[in-house]
C-alpha positions, 0 to 999 in steps of 0.5 A: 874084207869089207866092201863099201856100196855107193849111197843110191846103191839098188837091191838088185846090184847088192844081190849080184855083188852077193852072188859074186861072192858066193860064186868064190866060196865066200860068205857075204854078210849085208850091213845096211848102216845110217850113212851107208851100207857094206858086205863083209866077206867071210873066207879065204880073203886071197879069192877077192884079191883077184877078182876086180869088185871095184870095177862091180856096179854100186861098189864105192871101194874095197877094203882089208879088215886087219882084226882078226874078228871082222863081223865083231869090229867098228870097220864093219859096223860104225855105228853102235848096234842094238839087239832086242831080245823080245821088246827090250832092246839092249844098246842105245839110250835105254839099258836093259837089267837082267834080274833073278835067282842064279839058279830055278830052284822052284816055282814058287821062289821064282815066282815071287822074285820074278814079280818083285824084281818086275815090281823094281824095274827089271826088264828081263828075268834071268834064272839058270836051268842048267847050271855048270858046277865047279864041283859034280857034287853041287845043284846042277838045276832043274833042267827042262822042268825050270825052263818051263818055270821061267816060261811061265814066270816070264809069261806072268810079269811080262819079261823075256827070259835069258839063260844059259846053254851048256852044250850043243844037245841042250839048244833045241830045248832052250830054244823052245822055252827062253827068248835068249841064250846065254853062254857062260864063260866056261862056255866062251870058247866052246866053238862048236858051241858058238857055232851052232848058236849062230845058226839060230834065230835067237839072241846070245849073251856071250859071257866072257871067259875066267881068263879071256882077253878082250880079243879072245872075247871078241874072236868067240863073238865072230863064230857066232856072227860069221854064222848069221846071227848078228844079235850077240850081247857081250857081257863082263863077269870078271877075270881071274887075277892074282887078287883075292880079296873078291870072287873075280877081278871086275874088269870095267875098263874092258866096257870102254875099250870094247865100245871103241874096238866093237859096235856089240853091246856090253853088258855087266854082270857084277854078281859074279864079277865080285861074289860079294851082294856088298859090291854089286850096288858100287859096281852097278853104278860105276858100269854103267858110269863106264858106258855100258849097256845093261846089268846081269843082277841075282836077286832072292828072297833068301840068300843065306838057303840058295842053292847056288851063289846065295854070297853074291844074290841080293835080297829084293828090298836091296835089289829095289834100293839100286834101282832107284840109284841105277835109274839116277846114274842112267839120267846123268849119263843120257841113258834110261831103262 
């Protein structure tokens, strides 16, 4: 349910209506927008039936949200919303461009792809501590010491740090080192999860699952949205379908339709949505083409010896050669980094 305020609506009524809502067991979530402002009502929608908010001073009217994500849609939320993870914002002109190695594997390498991808453009340094393996066998990353890595690279080139959360244990610790969290998709229904990070402060790059639907994404959002913490980045990594000619099936008409459906901004990352360095130049352009409102890109200095996803990393002089191509997509589309 989604109740619409009069324009000269006064804070003193919004808190009343906001009590109202309490007062029934229901949550209120406040969106003050250009034109107007709104409360959307996290509950048992059946409670608000029988209580006449319309007859409530500053209530223009009352609606239904007939999706079943309420916080995540446009109904709640017209005009396209903007997260800012430090000073970078993700959504509106500018995109952002997430850059690093999939996995920390030292100080060093960090460090030097962290200053070559700064050198290139990049505004956020991403890099993976804790890694989720197909197989137990393989680098699960350097735990707190490569959270401490990323610190400090960040800290050094001036970039906020993203990466990724694999279970509730793990928040307090992410939260104390990294500006974002990322939540991969083999995460992307772990709820639980979701709902814990919602009640953090912190923004959270939601990746979407190896064989969600776009309203399965969108539903994962709202657990974190319903729980206060509005500053949720949707992000594209590719679907599993029956081709195989790539490591997973790139899905950029996702980025549009999402656009429509939410007012979350969308990120893509075509690394893993290809699993190929070859595609990610071509996949850049054409996401951002798309509409979309930044890149997840990984980058190091030596593929060949990564210990994780060396197949999709690029190497920096490739990484700088589509920076310069991204940034001539960007203009030609009103957008810039």
């Amino acid at each position: 349910m989604i109740i619409i305020l009069k324009p000269d609506i006064t804070e003193e009524q919004i808190q009343h209506i906001e009590e109202r809502i309490k007062k029934l067991g229901l949550k209120p979530v406040l969106s003050k927008g250009i034109e107007r402002s709104l409360i959307g009502v996290i509950g048992e929608e059946d409670k608000l039936r029988i209580t006449p908010l319309e007859a409530i001073e500053g209530v223009e009217k009352v609606m239904a949200v007939l999706k079943p994500y309420k916080l995540a849609s446009r109904d709640f939320k017209k005009e396209s919303s903007v997260v800012k993870i430090k000073d970078v914002q993700v959504g509106g002109k500018s995109l952002a461009v997430m850059a690093g190695p999939c996995s920390v594997e030292s100080i060093e390498l960090l460090s030097e792809v962290g200053h070559l991808v700064k050198e290139a453009g990049a505004n956020i340094l991403r890099g993976g501590a804790f890694k989720p393996r197909t197989s137990p066998y393989s680098f699960q990353g350097l735990g707190e010491e490569g959270l401490k890595y990323l610190q400090e690279v960040g800290a050094k080139e001036g970039l906020p740090v993203v990466t990724e959360v694999m279970n509730i244990r793990q928040i307090p610790i992410v939260d104390k080192y990294a500006d974002a969290f990322q939540v991969g998709a083999r995460n992307m229904q772990n709820f639980d999860l979701l709902k814990e990070l919602g009640k953090t402060k912190k923004p959270v790059v939601l990746k979407r699952g190896m064989s969600a639907t776009i309203k399965d994404l969108l539903m994962s959002a709202e657990y974190i949205l319903s729980e206060g913490n509005m500053s949720v980045i949707l992000c594209e990594r590719g679907i599993r379908t029956f081709e195989d000619a790539t490591r997973n099936t790139l899905d950029l008409s996702a980025v549009a339709v999402i656009k429509q459906l939410s007012h979350l901004p969308v990120i893509v990352d075509p690394s893993h949505g290809t699993g190929k360095w070859s595609l990610v130049g071509p996949m850049s352009l054409a996401a951002i083409a798309a509409g979309c409102d930044g890149l997840m890109i990984e980058v190091h200095t030596n593929p060949e010896e990564a210990l994780s996803d060396g197949s999709q990393s690029l190497k920096p002089e490739k990484f700088e050669e589509l920076m310069k191509m991204i940034k001539k997509v960007a203009e030609s589309v009103g957008r810039s980094i």
